[in-house]
C-alpha positions in Angstrom: -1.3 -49.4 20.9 -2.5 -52.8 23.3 -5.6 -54.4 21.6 -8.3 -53.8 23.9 -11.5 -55.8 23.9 -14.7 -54.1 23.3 -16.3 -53.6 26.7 -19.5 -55.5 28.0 -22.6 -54.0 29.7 -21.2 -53.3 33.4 -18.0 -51.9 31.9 -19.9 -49.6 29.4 -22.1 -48.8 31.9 -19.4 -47.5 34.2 -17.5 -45.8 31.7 -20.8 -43.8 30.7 -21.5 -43.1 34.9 -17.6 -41.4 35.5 -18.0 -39.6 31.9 -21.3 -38.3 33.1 -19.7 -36.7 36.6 -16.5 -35.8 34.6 -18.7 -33.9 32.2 -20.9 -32.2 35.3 -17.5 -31.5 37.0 -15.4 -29.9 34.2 -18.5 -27.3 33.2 -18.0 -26.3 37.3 -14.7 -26.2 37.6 -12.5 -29.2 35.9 -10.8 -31.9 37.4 -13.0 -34.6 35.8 -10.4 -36.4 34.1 -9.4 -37.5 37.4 -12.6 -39.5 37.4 -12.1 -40.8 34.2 -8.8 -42.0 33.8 -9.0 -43.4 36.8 -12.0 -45.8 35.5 -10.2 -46.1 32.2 -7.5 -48.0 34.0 -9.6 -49.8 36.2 -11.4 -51.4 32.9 -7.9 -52.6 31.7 -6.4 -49.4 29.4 -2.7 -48.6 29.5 -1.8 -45.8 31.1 -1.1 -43.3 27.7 -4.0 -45.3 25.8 -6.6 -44.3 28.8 -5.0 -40.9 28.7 -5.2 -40.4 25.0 -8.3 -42.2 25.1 -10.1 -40.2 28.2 -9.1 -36.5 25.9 -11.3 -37.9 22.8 -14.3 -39.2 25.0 -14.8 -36.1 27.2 -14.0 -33.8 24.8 -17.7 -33.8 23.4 -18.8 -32.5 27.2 -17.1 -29.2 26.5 -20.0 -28.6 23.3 -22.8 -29.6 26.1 -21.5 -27.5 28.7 -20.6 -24.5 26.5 -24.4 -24.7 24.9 -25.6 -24.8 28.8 -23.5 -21.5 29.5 -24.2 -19.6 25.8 -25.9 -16.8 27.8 -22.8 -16.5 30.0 -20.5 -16.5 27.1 -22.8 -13.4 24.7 -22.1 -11.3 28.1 -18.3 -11.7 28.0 -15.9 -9.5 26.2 -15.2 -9.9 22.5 -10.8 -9.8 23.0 -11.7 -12.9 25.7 -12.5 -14.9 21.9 -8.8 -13.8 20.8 -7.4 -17.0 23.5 -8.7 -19.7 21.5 -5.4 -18.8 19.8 -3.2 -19.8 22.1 -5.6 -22.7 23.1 -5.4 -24.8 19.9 -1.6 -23.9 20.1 -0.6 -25.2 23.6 -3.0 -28.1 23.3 -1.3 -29.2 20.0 1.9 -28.9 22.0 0.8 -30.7 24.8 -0.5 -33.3 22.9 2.6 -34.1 21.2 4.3 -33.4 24.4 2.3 -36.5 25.6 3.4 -38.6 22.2 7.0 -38.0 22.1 8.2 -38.1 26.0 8.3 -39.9 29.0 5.2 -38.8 31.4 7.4 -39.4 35.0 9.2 -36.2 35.4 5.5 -34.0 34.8 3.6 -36.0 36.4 5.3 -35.5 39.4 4.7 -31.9 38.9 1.1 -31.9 38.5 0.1 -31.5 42.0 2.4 -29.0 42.8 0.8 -27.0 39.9 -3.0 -27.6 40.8 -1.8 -26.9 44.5 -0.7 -23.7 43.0 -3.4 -23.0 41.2 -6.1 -23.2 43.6 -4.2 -21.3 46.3 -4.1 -18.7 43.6 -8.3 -19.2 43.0 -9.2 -18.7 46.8 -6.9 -15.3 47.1 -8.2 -14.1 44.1 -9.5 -11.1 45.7 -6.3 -9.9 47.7 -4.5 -10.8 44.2 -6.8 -8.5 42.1 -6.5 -5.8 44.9 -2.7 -5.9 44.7 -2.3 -6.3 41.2 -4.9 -3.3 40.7 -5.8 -2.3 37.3 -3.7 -3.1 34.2 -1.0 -0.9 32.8 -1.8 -1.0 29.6 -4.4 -3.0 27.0 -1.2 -4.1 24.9 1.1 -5.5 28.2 -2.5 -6.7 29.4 -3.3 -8.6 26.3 0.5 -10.3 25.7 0.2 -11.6 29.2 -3.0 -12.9 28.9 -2.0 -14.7 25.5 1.1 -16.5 27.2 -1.0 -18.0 30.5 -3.4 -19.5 28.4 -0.7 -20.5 25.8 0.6 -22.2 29.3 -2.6 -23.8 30.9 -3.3 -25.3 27.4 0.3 -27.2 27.1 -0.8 -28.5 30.2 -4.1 -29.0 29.6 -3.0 -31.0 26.0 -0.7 -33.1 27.9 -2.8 -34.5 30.7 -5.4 -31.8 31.6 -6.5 -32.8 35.4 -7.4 -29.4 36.8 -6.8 -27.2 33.5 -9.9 -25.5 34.2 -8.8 -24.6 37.7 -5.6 -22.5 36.1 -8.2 -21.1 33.7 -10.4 -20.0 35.9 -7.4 -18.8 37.9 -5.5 -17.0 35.3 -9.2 -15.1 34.3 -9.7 -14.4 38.2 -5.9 -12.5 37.8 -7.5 -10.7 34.3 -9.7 -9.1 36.4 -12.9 -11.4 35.6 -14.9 -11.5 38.6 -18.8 -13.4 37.2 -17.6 -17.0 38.0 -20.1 -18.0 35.5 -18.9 -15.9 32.5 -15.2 -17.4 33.3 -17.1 -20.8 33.3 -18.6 -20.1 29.8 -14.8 -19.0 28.8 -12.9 -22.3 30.1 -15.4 -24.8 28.6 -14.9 -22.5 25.1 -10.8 -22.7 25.5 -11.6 -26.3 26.7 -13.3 -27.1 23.8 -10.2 -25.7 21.6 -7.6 -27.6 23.7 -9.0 -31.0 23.7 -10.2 -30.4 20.4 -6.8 -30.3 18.7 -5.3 -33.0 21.3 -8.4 -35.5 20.4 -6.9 -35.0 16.7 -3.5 -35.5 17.4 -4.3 -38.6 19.2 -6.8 -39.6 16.9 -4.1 -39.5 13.9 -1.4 -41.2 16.2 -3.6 -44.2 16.7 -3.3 -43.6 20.3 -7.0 -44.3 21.1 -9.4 -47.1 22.2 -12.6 -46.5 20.6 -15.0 -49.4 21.9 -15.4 -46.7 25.2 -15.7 -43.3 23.1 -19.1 -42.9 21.9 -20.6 -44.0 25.2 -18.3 -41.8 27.3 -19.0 -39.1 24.6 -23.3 -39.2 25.5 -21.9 -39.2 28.9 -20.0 -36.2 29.1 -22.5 -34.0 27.0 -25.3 -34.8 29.1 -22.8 -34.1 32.4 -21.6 -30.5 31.0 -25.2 -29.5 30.0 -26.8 -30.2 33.1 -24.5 -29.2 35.4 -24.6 -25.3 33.7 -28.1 -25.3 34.7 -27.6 -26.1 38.5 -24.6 -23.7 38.8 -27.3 -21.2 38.1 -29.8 -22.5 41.0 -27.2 -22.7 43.4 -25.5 -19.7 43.2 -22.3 -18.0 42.2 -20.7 -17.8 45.7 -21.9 -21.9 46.2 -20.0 -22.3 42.6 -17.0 -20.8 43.7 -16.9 -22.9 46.7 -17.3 -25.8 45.0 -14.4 -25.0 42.9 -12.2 -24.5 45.4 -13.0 -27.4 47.6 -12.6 -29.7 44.0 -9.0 -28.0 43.8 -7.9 -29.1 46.6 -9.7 -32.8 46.7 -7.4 -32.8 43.3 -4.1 -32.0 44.7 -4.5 -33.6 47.5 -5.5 -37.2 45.4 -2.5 -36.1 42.9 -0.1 -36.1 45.2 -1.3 -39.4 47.1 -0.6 -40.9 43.5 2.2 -39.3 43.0 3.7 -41.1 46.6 2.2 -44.3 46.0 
């Protein structure tokens, strides 16, 4: 890993501003990372080092924002607790995904896949409609184990929108409270990043001078932001979620043409 030198006032102080948003903006509806990395570059990281680097900092959000939604998450069902499963799994995939091969090839995919997603997110309601109620707890239950197993590769490779597909792939579960399946993606979030962070961590693939204040940022971001999700309004949530699914596709694929 490049030797980075620890970073002075302004530069800690803008790292701990985007971790702060990224925190507020993954407990609604993800897509923070693109704040991050983004800034991570800006202060001079390489490209896998910010990556590696941005996983470890904002990881610590998803324990602020998961405290800020603990109501949310009592009310949900107890199977919904089996996915962490396949959360640690994919995101220790991902990770070493992320460590072992080129980034090119997927990253040229990503906006095609948070395009995807959200499209998916603001038709949820004609999707649950058509799909209509499962056949089946087992077939139910195998299907709901392989898209998280799916979102969380993703989400332990470069995780930009991972929320979105897990908020998507609960809207197709037939979870309609948007703050319950808020309380559920910053739980699997926590898992993901959580085994990712490690990976990285063991790989030596991090820049620590930025962690611990990014890390205070991000908590702070995730808690507060639960608490205006409730003053606004589920319907105002949902919104908001879209419209950040799209503002990340659109961005993606600007970077992707660049």
């Amino acid at each position: 890993m490049d030797r980075v030198s620890p970073p002075d006032l302004p530069h800690s102080a803008a790292a701990f501003a985007a971790a702060f948003l990224a925190g507020g903006v993954n407990s609604l509806a993800g897509g923070g990372t693109l704040i991050t990395f983004p800034t991570l570059l800006w202060l001079g990281l390489p490209s896998v080092t910010a990556n590696a680097t941005n996983t470890v900092a904002i990881w610590p959000g998803s324990i602020g924002s998961l405290w800020g939604f603990r109501r949310e998450l009592g009310r949900t069902q107890p199977k919904m607790r089996w996915l962490t499963i396949p959360s640690f799994a994919g995101g220790a995939i991902g990770a070493l995904l992320l460590r072992l091969t080129p980034s090119g090839v997927f990253d040229k995919l990503i906006p095609f896949l948070i395009l995807f997603a959200t499209l998916l997110f603001s038709l949820q309601g004609p999707i649950n409609r058509w799909l209509g109620e499962p056949h089946g707890e087992q077939r139910w239950f195998t299907g709901a184990l392989l898209m998280q197993l799916g979102v969380a590769v993703y989400g332990g490779y470069f995780g930009a929108g991972m929320s979105i597909m897990m908020l998507t792939a609960l809207s197709v579960l037939g979870m309609t409270d948007i703050l319950e399946m808020n309380a559920l993606t910053s739980l699997y979030g926590l898992c993901i990043n959580g085994i990712a962070a490690v990976l990285f961590i063991w790989s030596h693939m991090v820049s620590w001078p930025f962690v611990l204040t990014m890390a205070v940022g991000s908590i702070l971001g995730g808690y507060a932001a639960a608490g205006i999700a409730r003053r606004i309004g589920k319907e105002a949530v949902r919104r908001f979620v879209i419209a950040v699914g799209f503002t990340i596709s659109v961005a993606l694929f600007i970077r992707v043409l660049r």
